[in-house]
C-alpha positions, -999 to +999 in steps of 0.1 A: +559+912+640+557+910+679+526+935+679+508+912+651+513+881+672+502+902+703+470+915+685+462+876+671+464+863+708+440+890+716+415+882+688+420+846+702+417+851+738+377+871+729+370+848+704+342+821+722+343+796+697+381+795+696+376+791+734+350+766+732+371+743+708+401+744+729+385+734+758+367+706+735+403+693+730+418+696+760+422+664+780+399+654+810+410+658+846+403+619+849+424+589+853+419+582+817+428+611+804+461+612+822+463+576+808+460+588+775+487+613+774+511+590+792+503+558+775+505+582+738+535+599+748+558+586+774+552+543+773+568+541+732+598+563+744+604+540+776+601+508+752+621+527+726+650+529+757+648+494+767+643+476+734+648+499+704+675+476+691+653+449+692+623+467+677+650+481+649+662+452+641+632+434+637+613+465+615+646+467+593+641+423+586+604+428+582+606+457+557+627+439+538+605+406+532+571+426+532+560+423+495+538+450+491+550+485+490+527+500+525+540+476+544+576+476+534+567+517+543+550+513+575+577+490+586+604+516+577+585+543+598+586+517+626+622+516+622+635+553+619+609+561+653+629+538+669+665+540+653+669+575+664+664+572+703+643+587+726+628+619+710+626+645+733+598+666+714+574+636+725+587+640+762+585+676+760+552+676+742+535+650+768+549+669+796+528+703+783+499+683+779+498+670+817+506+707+827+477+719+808+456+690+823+457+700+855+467+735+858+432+747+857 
């Protein structure tokens, strides 16, 4: 299994268009692009620390008086994003992004 995952990475590493559609999604090295990721990644969790009760509590009344069924949904998303805490795949995700930014 190693030496498949070893020979893929290989493919990928010669292949230009991979190459050229990684870089395509790769985030700028500008002050909007670090914006991006930290606005995307790390502002909900900081709100989610401060006022996820709030937000909660408000999703969970919402969802409940919402009469039609996407909204009721949404709001319930809204709710278990927040209800949980700070997620720390989002932290660890943004942080990657930022490295890959500006490592090269």
């Amino acid at each position: 299994m190693r030496a498949k995952i070893e020979q893929i990475q290989e493919v990928l590493a010669k292949d230009e268009k991979f190459q050229q559609s990684l870089q395509s999604i790769k985030p700028k090295k500008t002050i909007w692009g670090f914006l991006g990721v930290v606005l995307f990644f790390f502002v909900p969790e900081i709100v989610g620390v401060f006022w996820g009760d709030e937000i909660v509590s408000y999703t969970h009344t919402m969802a409940i008086t919402e009469p039609s069924t996407i909204g009721r949904w949404l709001y319930e998303m809204i709710e278990n994003s927040y209800k949980d805490g700070i997620s720390y795949f989002n932290i660890i995700l943004g942080s990657l992004f930022l490295y890959w930014m500006y490592k090269g």
